[in-house]
VEXFI-792786 format. One record per atom (N, C-alpha, C): residue number from 1; atom name; x, y, z. Coordinates in steps of 0.2 Angstrom, whole numbers. Layout:
! residues N
ATOM   num   atomo       u       v       w
ATOM   NUM      CA       X       Y       Z
...
This chain:
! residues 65
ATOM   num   atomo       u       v       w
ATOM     1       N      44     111     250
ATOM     1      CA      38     108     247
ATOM     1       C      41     103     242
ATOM     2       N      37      96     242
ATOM     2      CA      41      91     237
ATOM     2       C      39      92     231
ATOM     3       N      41      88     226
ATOM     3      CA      41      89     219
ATOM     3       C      32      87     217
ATOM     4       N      29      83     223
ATOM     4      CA      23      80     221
ATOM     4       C      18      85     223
ATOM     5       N      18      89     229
ATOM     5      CA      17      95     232
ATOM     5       C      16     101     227
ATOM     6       N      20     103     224
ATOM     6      CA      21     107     220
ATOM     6       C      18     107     213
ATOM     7       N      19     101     211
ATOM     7      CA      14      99     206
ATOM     7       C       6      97     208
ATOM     8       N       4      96     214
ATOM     8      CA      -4      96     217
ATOM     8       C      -5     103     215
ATOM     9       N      -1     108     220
ATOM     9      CA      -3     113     217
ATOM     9       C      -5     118     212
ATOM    10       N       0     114     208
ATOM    10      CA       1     119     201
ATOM    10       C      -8     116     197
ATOM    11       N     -10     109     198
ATOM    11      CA     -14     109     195
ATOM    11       C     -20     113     198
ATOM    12       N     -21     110     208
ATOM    12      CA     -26     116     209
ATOM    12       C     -28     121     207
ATOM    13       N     -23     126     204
ATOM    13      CA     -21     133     203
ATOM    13       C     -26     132     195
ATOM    14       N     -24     127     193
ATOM    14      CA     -26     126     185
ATOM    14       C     -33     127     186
ATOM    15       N     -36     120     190
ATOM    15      CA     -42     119     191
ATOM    15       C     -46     125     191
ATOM    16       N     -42     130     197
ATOM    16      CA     -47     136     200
ATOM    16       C     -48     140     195
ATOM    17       N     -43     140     188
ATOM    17      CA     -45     145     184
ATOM    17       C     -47     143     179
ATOM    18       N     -47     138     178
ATOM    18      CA     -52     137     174
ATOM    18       C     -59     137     174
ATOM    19       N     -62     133     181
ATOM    19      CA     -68     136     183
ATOM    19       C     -73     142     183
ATOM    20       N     -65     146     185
ATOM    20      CA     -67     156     184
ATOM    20       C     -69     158     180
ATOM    21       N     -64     153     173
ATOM    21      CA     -65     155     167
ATOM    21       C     -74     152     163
ATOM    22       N     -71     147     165
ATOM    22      CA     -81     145     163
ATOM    22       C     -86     149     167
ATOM    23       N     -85     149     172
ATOM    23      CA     -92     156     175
ATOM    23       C     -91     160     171
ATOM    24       N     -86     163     170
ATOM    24      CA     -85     171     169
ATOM    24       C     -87     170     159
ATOM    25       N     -87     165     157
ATOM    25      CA     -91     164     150
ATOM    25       C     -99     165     150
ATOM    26       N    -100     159     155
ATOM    26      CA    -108     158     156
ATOM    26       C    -109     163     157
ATOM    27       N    -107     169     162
ATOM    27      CA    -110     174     164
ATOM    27       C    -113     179     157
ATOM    28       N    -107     179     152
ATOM    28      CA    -107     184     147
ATOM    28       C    -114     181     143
ATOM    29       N    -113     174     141
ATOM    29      CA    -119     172     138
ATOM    29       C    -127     172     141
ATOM    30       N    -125     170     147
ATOM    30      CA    -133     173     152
ATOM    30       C    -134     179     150
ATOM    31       N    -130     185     149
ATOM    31      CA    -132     192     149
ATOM    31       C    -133     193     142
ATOM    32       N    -132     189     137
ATOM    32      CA    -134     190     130
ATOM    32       C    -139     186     130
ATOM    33       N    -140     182     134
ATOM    33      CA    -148     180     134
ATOM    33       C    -148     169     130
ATOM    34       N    -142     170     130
ATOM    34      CA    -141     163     127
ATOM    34       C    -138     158     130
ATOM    35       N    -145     155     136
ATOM    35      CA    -143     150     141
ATOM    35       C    -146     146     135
ATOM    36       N    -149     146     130
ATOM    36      CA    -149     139     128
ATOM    36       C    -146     137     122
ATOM    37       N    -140     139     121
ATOM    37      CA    -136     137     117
ATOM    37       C    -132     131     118
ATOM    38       N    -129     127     114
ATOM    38      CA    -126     122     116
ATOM    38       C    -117     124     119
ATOM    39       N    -115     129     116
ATOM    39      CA    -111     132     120
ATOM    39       C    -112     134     128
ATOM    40       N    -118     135     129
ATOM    40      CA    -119     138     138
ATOM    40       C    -120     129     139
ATOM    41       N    -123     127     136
ATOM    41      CA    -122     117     140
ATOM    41       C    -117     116     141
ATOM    42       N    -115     115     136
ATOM    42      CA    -107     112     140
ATOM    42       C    -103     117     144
ATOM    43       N    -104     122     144
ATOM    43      CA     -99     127     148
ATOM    43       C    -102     123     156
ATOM    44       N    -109     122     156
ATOM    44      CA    -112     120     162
ATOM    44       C    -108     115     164
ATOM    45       N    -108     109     159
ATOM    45      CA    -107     102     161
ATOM    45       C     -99     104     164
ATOM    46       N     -95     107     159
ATOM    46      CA     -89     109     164
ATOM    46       C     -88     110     170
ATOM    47       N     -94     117     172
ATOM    47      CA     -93     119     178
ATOM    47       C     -95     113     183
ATOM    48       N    -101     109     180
ATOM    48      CA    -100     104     185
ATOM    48       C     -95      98     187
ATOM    49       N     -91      98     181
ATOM    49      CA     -87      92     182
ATOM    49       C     -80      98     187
ATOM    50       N     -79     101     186
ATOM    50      CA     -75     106     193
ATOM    50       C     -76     107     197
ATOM    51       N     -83     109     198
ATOM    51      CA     -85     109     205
ATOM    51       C     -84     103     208
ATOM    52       N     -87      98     204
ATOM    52      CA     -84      91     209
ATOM    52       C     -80      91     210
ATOM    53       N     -74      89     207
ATOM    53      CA     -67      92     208
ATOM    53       C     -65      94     213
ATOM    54       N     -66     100     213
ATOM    54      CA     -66     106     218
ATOM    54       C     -69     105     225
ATOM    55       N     -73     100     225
ATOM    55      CA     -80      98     231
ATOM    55       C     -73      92     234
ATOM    56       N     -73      87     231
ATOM    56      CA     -67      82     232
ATOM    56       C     -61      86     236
ATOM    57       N     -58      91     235
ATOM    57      CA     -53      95     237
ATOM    57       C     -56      97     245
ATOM    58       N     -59     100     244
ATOM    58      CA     -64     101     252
ATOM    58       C     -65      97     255
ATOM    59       N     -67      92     254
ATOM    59      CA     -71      87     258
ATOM    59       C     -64      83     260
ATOM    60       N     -57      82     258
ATOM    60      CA     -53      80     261
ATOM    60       C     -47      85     263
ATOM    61       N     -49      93     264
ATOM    61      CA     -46      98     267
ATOM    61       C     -41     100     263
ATOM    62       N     -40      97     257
ATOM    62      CA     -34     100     253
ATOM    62       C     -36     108     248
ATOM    63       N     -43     110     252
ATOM    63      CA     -44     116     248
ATOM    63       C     -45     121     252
ATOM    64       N     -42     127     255
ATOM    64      CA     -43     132     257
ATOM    64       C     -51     134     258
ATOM    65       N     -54     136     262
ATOM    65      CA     -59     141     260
ATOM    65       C     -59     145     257
């Protein structure tokens, strides 16, 4: 694997956890009943700017199912 290879991946690996990490916040504050907090917005606006991201990787196969 090349040097540039390896560094794609290191960052998808990043990407993926981070997004995990935002769900798995959102999630805690949905269950505390606090979707309208300004912490639940921005957790969203995150998740969306990842999923793009993430959506980009797909749609040019660089991302496993």
């Amino acid at each position: 694997m090349s040097e540039r290879e390896e560094k794609f991946e290191k960052m998808l690996k990043a990407i993926l956890d981070q997004y995990d990490d935002v769900v798995s916040k959102m999630e805690k504050l949905k269950a505390e009943d606090k979707t309208k907090t300004v912490t639940y917005k921005q957790l969203m606006t995150t998740k969306l700017s990842l999923g793009n991201m993430l959506a980009m990787y797909k749609l040019y196969g660089l991302l496993e199912e």
